[in-house]
mmCIF entry with sequence, helices, sheets and N, C-alpha, C, O atoms, coordinates in Angstrom:
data_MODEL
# 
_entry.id   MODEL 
# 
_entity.id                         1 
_entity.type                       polymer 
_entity.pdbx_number_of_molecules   1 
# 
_entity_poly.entity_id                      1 
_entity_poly.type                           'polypeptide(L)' 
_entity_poly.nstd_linkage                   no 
_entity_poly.nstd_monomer                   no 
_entity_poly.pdbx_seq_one_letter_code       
;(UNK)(UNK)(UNK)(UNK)(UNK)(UNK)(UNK)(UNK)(UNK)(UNK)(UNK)(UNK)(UNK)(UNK)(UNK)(UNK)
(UNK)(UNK)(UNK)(UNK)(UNK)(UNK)(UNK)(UNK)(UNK)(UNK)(UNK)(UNK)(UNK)(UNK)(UNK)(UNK)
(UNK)(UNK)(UNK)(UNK)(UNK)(UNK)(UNK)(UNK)(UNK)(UNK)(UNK)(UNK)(UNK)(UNK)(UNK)(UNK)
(UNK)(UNK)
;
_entity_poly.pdbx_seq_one_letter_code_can   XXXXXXXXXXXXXXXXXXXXXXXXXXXXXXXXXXXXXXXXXXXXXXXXXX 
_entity_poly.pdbx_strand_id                 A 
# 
loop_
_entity_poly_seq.entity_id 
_entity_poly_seq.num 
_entity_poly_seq.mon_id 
_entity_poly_seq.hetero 
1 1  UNK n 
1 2  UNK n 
1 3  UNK n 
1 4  UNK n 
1 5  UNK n 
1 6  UNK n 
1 7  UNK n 
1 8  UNK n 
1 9  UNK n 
1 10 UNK n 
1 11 UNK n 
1 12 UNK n 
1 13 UNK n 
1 14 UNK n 
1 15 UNK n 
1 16 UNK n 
1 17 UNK n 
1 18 UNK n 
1 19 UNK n 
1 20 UNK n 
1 21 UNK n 
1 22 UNK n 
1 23 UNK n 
1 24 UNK n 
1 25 UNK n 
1 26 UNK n 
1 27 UNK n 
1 28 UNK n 
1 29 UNK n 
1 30 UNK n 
1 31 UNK n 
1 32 UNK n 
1 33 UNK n 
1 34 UNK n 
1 35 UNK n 
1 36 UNK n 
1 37 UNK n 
1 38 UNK n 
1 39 UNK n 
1 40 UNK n 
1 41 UNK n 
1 42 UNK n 
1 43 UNK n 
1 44 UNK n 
1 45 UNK n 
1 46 UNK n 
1 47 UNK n 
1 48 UNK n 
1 49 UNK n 
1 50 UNK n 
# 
_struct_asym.id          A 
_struct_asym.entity_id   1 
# 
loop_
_struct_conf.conf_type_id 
_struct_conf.id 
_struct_conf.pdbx_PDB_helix_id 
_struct_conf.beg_label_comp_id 
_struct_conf.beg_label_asym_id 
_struct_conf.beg_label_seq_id 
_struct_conf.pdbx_beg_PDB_ins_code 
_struct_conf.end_label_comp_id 
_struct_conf.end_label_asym_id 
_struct_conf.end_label_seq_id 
_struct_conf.pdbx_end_PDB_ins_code 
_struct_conf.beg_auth_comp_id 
_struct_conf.beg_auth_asym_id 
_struct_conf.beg_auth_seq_id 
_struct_conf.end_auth_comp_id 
_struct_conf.end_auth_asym_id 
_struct_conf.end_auth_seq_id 
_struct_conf.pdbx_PDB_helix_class 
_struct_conf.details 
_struct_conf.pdbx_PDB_helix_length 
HELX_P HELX_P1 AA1 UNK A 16 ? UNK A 21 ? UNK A 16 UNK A 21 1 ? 6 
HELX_P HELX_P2 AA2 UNK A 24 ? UNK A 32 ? UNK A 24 UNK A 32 1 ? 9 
HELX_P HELX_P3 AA3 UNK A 36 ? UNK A 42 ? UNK A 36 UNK A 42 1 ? 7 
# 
_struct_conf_type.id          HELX_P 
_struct_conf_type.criteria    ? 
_struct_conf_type.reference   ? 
# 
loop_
_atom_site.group_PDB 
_atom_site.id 
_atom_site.type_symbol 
_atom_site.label_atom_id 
_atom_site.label_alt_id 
_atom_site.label_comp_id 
_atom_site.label_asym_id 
_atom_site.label_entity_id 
_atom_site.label_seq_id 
_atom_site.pdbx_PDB_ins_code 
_atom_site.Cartn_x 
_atom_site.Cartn_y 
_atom_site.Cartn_z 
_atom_site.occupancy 
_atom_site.B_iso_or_equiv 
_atom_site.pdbx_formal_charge 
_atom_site.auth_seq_id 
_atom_site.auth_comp_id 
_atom_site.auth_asym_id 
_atom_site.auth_atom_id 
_atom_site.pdbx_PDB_model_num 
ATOM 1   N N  . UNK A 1 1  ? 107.461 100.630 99.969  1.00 0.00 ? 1  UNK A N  1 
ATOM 2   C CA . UNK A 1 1  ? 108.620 99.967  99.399  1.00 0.00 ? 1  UNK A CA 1 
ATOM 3   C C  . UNK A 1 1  ? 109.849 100.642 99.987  1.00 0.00 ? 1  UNK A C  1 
ATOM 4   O O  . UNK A 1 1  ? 109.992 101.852 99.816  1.00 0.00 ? 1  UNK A O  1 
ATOM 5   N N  . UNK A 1 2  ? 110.763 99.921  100.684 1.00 0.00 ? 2  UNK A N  1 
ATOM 6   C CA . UNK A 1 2  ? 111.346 100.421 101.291 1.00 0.00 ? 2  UNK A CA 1 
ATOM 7   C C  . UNK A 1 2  ? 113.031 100.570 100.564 1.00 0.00 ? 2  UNK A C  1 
ATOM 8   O O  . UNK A 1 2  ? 113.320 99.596  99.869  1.00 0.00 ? 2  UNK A O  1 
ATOM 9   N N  . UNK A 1 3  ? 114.084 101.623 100.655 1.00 0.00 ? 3  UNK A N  1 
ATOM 10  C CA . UNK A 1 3  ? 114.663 101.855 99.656  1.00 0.00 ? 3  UNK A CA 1 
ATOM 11  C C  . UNK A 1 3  ? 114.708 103.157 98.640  1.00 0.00 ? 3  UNK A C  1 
ATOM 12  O O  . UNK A 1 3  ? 115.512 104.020 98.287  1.00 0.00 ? 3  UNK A O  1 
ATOM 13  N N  . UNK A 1 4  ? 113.164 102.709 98.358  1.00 0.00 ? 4  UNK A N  1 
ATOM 14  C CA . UNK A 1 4  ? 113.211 103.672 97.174  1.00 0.00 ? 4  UNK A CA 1 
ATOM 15  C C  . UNK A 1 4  ? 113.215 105.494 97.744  1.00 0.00 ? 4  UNK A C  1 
ATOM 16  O O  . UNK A 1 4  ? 112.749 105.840 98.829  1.00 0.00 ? 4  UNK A O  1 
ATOM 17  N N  . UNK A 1 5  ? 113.658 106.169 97.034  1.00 0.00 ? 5  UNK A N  1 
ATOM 18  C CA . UNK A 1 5  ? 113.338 107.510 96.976  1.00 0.00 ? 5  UNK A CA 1 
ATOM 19  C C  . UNK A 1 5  ? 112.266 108.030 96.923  1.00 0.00 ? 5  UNK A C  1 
ATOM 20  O O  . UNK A 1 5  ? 111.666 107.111 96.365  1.00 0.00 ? 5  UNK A O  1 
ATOM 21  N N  . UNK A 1 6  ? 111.571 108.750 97.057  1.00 0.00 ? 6  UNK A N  1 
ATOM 22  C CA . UNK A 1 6  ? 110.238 109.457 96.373  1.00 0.00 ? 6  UNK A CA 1 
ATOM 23  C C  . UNK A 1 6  ? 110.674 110.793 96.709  1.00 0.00 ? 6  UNK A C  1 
ATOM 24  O O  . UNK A 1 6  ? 111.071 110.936 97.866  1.00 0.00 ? 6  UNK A O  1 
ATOM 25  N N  . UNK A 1 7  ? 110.690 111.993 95.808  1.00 0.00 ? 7  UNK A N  1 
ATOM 26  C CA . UNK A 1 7  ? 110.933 113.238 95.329  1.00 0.00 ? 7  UNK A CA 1 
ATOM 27  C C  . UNK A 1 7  ? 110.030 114.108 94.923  1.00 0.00 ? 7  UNK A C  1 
ATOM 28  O O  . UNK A 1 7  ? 110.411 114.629 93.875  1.00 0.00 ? 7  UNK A O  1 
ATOM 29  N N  . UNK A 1 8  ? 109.168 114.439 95.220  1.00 0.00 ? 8  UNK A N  1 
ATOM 30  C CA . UNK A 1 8  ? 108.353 115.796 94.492  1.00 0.00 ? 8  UNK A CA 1 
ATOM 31  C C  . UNK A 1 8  ? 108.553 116.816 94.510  1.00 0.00 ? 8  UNK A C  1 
ATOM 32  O O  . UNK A 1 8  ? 108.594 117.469 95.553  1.00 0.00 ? 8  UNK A O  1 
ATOM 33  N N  . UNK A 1 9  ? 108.773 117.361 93.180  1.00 0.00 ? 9  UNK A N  1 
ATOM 34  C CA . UNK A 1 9  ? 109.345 118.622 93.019  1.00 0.00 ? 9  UNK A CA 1 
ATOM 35  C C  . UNK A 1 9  ? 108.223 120.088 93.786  1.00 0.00 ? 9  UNK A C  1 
ATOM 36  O O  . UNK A 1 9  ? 107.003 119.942 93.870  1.00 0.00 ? 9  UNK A O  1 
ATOM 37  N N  . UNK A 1 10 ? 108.749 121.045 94.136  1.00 0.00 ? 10 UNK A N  1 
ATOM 38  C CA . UNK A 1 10 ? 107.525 122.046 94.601  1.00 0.00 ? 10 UNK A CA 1 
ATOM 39  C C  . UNK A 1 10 ? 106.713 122.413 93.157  1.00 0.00 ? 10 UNK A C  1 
ATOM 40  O O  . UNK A 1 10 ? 107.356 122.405 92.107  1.00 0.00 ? 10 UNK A O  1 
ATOM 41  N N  . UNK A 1 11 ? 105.351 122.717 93.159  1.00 0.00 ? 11 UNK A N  1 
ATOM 42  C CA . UNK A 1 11 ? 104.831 123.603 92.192  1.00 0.00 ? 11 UNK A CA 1 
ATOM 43  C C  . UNK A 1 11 ? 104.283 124.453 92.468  1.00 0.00 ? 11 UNK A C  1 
ATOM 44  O O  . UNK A 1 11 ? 104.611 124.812 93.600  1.00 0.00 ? 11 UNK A O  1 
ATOM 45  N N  . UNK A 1 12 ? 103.374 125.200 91.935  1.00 0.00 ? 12 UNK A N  1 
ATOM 46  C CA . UNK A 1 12 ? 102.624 126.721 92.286  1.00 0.00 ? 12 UNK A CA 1 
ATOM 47  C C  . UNK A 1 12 ? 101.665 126.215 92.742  1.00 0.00 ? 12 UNK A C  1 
ATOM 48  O O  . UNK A 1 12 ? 101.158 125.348 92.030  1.00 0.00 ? 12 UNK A O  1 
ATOM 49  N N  . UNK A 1 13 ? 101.067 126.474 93.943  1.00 0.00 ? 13 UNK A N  1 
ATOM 50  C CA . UNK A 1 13 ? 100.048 126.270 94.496  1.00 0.00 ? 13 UNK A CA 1 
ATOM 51  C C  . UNK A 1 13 ? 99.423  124.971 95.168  1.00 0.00 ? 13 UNK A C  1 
ATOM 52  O O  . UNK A 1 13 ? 98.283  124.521 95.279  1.00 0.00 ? 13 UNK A O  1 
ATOM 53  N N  . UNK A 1 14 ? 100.836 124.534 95.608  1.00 0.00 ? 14 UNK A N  1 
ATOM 54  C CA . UNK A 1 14 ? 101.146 123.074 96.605  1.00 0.00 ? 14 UNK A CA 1 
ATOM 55  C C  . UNK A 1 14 ? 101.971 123.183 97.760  1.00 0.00 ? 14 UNK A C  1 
ATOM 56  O O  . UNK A 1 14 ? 103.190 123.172 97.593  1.00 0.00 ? 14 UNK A O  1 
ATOM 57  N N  . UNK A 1 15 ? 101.548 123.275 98.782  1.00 0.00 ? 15 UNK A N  1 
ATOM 58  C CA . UNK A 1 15 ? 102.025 123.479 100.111 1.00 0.00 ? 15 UNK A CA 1 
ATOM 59  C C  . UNK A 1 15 ? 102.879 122.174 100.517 1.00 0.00 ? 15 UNK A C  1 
ATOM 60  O O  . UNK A 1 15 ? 102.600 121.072 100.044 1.00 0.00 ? 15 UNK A O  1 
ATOM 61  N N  . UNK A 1 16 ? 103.619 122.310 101.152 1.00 0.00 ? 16 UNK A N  1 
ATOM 62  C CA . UNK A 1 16 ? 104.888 121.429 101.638 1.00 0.00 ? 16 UNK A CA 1 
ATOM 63  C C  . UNK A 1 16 ? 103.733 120.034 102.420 1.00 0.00 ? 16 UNK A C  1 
ATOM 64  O O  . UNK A 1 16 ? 104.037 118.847 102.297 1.00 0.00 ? 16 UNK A O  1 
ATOM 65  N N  . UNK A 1 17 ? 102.711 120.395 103.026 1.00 0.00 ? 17 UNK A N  1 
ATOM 66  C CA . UNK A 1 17 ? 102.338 118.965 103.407 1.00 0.00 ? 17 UNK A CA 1 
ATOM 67  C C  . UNK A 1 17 ? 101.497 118.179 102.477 1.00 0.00 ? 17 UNK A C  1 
ATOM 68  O O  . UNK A 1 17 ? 101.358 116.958 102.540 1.00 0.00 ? 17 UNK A O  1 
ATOM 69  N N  . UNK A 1 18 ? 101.023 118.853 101.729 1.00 0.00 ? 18 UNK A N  1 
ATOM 70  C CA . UNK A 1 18 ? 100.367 118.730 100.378 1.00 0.00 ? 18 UNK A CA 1 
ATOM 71  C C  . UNK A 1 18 ? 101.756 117.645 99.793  1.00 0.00 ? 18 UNK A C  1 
ATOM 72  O O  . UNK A 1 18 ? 101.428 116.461 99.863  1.00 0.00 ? 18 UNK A O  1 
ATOM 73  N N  . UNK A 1 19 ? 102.870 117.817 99.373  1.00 0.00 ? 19 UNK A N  1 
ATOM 74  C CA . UNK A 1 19 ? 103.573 117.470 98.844  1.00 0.00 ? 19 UNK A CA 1 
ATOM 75  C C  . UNK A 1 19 ? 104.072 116.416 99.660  1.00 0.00 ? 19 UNK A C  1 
ATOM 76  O O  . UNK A 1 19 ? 104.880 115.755 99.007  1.00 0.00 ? 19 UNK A O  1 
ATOM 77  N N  . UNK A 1 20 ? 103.917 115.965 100.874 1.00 0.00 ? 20 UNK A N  1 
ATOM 78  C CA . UNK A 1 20 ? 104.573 115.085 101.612 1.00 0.00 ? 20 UNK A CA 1 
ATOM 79  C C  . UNK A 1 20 ? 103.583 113.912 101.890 1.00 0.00 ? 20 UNK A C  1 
ATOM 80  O O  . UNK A 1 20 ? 103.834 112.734 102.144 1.00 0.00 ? 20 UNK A O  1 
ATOM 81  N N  . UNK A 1 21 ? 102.145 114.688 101.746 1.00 0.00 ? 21 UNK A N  1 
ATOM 82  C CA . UNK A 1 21 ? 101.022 113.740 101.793 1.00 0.00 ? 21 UNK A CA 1 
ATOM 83  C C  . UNK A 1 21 ? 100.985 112.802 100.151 1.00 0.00 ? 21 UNK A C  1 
ATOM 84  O O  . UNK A 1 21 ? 100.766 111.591 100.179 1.00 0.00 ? 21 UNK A O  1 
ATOM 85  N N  . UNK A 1 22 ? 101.192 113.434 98.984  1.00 0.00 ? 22 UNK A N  1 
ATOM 86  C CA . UNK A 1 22 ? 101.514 113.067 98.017  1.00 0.00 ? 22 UNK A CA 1 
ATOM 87  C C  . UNK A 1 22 ? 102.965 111.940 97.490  1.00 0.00 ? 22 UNK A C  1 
ATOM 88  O O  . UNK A 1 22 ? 102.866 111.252 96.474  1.00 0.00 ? 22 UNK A O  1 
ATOM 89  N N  . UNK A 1 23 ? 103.607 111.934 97.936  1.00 0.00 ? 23 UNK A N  1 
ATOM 90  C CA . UNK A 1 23 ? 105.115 111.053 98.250  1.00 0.00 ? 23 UNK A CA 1 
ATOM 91  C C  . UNK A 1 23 ? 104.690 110.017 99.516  1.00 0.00 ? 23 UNK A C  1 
ATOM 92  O O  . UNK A 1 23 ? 105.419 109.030 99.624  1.00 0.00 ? 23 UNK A O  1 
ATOM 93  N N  . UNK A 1 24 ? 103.805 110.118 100.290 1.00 0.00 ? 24 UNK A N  1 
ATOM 94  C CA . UNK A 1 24 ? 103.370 109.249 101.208 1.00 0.00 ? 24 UNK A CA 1 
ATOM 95  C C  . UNK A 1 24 ? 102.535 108.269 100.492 1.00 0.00 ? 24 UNK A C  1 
ATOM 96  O O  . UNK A 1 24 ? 102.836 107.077 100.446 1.00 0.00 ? 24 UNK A O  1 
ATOM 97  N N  . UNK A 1 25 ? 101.320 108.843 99.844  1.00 0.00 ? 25 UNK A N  1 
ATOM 98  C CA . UNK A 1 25 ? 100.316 107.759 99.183  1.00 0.00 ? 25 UNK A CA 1 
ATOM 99  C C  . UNK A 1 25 ? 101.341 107.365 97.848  1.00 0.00 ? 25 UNK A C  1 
ATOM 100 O O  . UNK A 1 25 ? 100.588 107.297 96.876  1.00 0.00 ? 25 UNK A O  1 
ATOM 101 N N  . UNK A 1 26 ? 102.421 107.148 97.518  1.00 0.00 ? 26 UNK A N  1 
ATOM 102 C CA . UNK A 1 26 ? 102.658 107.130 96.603  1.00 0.00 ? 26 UNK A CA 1 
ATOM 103 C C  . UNK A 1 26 ? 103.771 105.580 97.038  1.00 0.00 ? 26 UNK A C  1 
ATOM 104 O O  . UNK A 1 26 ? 103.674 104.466 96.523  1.00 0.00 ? 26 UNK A O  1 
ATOM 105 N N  . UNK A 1 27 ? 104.634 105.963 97.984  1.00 0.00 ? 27 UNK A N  1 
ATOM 106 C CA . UNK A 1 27 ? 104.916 104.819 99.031  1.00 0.00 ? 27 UNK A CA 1 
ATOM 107 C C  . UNK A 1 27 ? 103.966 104.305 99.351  1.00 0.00 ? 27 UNK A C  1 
ATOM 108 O O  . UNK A 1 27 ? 103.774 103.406 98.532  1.00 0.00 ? 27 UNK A O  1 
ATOM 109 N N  . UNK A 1 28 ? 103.128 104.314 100.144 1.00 0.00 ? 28 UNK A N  1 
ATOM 110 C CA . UNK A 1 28 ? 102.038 103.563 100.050 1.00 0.00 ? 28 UNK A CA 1 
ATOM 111 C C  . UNK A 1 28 ? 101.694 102.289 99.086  1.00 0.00 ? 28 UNK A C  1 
ATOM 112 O O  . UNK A 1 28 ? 101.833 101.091 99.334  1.00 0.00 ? 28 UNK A O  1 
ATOM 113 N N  . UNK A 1 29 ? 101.259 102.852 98.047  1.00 0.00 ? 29 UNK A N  1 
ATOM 114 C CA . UNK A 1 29 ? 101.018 102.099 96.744  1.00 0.00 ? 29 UNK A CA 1 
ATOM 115 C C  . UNK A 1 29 ? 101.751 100.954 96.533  1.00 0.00 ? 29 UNK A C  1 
ATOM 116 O O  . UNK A 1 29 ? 101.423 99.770  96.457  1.00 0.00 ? 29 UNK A O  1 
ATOM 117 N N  . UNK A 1 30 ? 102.983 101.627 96.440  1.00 0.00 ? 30 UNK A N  1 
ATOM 118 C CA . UNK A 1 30 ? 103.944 100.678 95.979  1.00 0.00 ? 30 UNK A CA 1 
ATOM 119 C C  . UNK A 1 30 ? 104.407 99.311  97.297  1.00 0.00 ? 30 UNK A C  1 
ATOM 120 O O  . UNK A 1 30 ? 104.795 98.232  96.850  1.00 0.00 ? 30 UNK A O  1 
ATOM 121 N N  . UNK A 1 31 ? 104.337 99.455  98.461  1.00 0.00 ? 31 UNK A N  1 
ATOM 122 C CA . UNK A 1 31 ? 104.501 98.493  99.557  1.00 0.00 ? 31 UNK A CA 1 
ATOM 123 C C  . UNK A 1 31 ? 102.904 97.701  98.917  1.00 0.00 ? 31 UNK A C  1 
ATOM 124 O O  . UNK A 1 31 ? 102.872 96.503  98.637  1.00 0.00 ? 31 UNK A O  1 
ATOM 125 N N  . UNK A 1 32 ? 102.116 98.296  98.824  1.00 0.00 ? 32 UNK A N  1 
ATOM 126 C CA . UNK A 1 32 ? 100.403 97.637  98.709  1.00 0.00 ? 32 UNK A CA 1 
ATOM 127 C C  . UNK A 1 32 ? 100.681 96.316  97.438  1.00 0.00 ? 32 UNK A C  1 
ATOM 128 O O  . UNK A 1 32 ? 100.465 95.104  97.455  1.00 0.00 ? 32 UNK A O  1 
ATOM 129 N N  . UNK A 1 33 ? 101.177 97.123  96.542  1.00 0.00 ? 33 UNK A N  1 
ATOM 130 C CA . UNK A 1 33 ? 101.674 96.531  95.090  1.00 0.00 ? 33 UNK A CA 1 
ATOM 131 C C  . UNK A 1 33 ? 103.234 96.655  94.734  1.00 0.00 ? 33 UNK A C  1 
ATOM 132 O O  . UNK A 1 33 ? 103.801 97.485  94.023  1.00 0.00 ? 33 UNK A O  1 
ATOM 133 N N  . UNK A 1 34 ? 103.743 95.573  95.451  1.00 0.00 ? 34 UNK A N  1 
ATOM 134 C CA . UNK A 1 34 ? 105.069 95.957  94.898  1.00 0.00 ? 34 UNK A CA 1 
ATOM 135 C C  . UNK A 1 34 ? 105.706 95.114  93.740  1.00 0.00 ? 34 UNK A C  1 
ATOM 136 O O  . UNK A 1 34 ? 106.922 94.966  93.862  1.00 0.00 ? 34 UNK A O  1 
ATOM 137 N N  . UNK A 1 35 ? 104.953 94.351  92.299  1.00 0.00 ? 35 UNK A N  1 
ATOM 138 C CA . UNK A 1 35 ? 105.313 94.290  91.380  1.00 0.00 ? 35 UNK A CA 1 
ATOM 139 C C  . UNK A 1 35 ? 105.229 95.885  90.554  1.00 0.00 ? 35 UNK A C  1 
ATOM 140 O O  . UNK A 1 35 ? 105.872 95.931  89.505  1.00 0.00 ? 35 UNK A O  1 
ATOM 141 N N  . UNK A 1 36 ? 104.553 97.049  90.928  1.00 0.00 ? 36 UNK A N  1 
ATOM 142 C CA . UNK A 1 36 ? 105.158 98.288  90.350  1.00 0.00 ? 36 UNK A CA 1 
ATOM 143 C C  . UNK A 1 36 ? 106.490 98.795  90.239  1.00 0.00 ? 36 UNK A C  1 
ATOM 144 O O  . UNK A 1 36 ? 107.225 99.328  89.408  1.00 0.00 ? 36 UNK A O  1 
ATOM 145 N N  . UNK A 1 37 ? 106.491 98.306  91.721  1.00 0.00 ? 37 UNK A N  1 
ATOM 146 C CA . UNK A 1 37 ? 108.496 98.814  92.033  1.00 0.00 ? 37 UNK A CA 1 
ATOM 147 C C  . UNK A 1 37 ? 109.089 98.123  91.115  1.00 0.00 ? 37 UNK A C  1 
ATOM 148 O O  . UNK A 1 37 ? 110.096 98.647  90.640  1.00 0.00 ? 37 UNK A O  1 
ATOM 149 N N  . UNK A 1 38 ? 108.729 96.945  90.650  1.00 0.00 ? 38 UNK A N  1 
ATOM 150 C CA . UNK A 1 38 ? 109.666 96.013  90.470  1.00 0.00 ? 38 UNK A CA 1 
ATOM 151 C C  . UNK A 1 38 ? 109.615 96.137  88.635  1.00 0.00 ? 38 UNK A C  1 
ATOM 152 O O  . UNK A 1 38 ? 110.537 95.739  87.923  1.00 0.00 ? 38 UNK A O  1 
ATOM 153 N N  . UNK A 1 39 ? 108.563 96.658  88.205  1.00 0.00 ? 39 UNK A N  1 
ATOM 154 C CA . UNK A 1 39 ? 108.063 97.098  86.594  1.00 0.00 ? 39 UNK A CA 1 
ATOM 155 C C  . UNK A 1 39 ? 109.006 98.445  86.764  1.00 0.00 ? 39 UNK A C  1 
ATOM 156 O O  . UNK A 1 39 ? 109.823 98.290  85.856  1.00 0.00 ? 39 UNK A O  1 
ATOM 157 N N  . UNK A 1 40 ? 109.310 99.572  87.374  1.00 0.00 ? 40 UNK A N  1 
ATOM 158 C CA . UNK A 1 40 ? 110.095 100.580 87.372  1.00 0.00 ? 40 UNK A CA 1 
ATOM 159 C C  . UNK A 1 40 ? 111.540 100.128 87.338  1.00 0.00 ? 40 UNK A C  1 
ATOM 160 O O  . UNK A 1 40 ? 112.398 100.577 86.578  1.00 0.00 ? 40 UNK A O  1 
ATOM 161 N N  . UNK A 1 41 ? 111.668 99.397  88.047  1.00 0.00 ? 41 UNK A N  1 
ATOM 162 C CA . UNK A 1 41 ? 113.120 99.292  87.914  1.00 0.00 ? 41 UNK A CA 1 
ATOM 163 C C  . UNK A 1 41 ? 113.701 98.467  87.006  1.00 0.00 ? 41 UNK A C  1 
ATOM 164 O O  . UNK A 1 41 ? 114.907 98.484  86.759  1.00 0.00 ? 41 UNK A O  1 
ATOM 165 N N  . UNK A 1 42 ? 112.591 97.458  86.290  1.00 0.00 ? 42 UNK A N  1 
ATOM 166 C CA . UNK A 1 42 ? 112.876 96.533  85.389  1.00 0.00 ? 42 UNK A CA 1 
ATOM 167 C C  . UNK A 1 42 ? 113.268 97.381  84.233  1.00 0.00 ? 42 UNK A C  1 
ATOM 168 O O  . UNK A 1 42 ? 114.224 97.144  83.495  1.00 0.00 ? 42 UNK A O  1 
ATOM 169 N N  . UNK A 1 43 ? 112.413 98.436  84.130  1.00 0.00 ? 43 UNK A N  1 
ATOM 170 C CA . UNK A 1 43 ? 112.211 99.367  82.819  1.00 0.00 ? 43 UNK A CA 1 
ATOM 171 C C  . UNK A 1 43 ? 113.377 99.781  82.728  1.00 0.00 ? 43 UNK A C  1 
ATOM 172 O O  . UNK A 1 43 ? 113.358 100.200 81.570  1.00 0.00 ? 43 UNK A O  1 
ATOM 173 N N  . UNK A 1 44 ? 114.586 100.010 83.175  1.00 0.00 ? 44 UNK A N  1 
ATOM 174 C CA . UNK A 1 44 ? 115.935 100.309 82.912  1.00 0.00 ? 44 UNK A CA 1 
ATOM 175 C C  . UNK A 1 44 ? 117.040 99.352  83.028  1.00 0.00 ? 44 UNK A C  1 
ATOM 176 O O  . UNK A 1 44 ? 118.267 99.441  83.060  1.00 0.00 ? 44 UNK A O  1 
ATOM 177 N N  . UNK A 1 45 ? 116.223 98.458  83.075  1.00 0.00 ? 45 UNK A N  1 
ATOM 178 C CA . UNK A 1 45 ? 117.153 97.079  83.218  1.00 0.00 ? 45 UNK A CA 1 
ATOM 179 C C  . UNK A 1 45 ? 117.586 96.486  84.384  1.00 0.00 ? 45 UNK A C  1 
ATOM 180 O O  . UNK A 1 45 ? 118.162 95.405  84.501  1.00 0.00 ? 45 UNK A O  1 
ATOM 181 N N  . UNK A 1 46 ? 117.127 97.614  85.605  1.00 0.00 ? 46 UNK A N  1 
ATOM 182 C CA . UNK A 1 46 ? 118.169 97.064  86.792  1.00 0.00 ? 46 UNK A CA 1 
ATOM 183 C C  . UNK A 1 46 ? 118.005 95.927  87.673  1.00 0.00 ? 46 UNK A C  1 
ATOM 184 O O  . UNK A 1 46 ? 118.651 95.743  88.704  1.00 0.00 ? 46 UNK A O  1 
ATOM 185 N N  . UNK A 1 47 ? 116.640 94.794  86.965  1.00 0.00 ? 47 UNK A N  1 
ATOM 186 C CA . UNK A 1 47 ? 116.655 93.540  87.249  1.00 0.00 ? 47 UNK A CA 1 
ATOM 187 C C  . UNK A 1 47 ? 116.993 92.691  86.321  1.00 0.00 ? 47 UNK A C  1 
ATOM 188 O O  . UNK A 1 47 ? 116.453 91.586  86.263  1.00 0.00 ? 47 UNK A O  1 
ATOM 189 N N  . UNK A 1 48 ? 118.148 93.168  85.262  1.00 0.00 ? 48 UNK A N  1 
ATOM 190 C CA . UNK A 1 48 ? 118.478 92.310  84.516  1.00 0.00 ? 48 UNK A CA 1 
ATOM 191 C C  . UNK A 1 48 ? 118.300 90.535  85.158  1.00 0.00 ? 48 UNK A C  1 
ATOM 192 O O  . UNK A 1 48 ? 117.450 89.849  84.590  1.00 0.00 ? 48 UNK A O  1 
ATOM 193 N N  . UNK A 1 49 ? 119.034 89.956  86.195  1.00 0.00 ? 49 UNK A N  1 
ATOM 194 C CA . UNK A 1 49 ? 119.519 89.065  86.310  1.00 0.00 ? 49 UNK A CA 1 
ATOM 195 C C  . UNK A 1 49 ? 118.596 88.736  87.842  1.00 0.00 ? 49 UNK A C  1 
ATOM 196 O O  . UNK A 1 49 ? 119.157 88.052  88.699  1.00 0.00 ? 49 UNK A O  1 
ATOM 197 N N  . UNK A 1 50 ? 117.891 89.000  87.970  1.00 0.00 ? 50 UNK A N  1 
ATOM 198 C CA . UNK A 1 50 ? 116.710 88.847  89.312  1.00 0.00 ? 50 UNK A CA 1 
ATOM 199 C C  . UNK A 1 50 ? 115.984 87.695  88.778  1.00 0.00 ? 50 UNK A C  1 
ATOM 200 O O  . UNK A 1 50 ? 115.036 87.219  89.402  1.00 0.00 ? 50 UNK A O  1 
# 
């Protein structure tokens, strides 16, 4: 889904590609299924009028 952000914070015992491989399948997903994107952003209203 293109646009969106994806952010993962560091934690203990997660290496930087670990974390980039994780924000990748996660994009992923959402291009695969993108009524998710569209349930996230609804959830705050910001398709009020879509």
């Amino acid at each position: 889904m293109r646009g969106i952000s994806i952010v993962v914070e560091k934690k203990t015992g997660l290496c930087r590609k670990t974390l980039k491989l994780v924000a990748s399948a996660i994009r992923s997903a959402l291009e695969a299924r993108p009524q998710i994107a569209y349930q996230l952003l609804n959830a705050n209203d910001l398709l009020r009028d879509a």
